[in-house]
Phi, psi and omega in degrees: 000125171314172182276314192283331198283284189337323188290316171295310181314314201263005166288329182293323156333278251262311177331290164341281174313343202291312207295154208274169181194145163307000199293152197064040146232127174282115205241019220217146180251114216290284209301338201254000172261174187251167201279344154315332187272283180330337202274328186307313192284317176300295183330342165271315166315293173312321186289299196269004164288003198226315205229340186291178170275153165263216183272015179244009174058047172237135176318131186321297183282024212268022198248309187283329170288333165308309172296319201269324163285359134289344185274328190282320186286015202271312171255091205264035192263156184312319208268018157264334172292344178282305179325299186305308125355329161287287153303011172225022175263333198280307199304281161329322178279318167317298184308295177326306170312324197276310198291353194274315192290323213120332195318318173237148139194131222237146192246144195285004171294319174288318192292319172294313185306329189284335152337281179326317179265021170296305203288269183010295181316304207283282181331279192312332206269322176339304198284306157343286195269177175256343198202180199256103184280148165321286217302359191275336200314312171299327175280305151056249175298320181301324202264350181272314156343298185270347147312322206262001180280302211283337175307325193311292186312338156291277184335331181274346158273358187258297229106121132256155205293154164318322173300332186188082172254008189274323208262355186265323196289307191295320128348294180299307199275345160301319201283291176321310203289302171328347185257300209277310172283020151263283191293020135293301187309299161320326170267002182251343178261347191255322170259258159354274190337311206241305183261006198267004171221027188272184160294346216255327195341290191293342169260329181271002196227287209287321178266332164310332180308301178295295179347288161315320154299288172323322166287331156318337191261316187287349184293284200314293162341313193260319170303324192295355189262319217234340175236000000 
């Protein structure tokens, strides 16, 4: 597939995406759905925590998405960012769970900055290395733990019904994992795809990138810790 057919493919998406949306909010009496409903509405819920807009038409998730385009541009072929994507969706979910039963509960005075200083981290080692050492998989996983704190914190303003809350849980982070693997797929076909084996790659792409990105992670770091 030409760069222009993809680019066509990939506009009613991008269209999609553009439109202000509503997300995390319920509008819906829970009790009165079946649980194929329930399961459709977190799954959705999850889905616009990572791409809908809010009101400034900036992405809901746009602190995870930062994180999930450092992870993919240092190697931008699909199957090691999937693995990585993969591994911090289990991750997240573990956290997520526990703090959804009670079992944990880590206050987002901690939980954002570390959050920031994930994305960060990721940006400099990017900038840093030449190639994706094994070990990131395990750091990963350690930062989709604490990413999976700040999911918490939606979900504990939404609820989950009573009716099906384990399959509500599950949902959800299906629904998260479905976002995140839309913006790998969107940088491996608008980027990865065309530029991801040139020379140039690691200097015109991958450290302006990081750059930017670090910088905005290191902006967030310092509001979320002082302000």
């Amino acid at each position: 597939m030409k760069r222009s057919s993809a680019l066509r493919y990939l506009c009613p998406v991008l269209c999609l995406l553009a439109l202000p949306a509503a997300a995390h909010v319920l509008n819906t009496d829970l009790s009165k759905l079946s649980r194929t409903e329930i399961f459709g509405t977190y799954l959705r819920l999850g889905f616009e925590h990572i791409l809908a807009l809010d009101e400034n038409y900036l992405p809901l998730g746009l602190d995870h998405i930062l994180f999930i385009i450092s992870l993919y541009i240092l190697e931008p072929r699909l199957k090691p960012v999937l693995w990585q994507a993969t591994a911090f969706t289990v991750a997240h979910s573990i956290t997520l769970g526990l703090a959804m039963y009670g079992l944990i509960a880590p206050p987002a005075a901690v939980v954002e900055p570390i959050i920031a200083l994930s994305i960060l981290f990721v940006a400099l080692e990017n900038i840093i290395t030449d190639k994706l050492n094994p070990w990131r998989l395990v750091v990963v996983f350690g930062f989709g733990l604490v990413h999976g704190m700040g999911f918490a914190s939606v979900l504990t303003g939404l609820g989950l019904p009573q009716k099906d809350y384990f399959g509500s849980l599950i949902s959800f982070n299906v629904g998260v994992e479905l976002g995140q693997v839309t913006v790998i797929l969107l940088c491996w076909a608008l980027v990865g795809r065309w530029a991801g084996g040139q020379p140039w790659y690691k200097r015109r792409v991958v450290v302006p990138v990081s750059v930017v990105i670090g910088l905005v992670a290191a902006y967030w770091t310092v509001q979320r810790t002082f302000f």
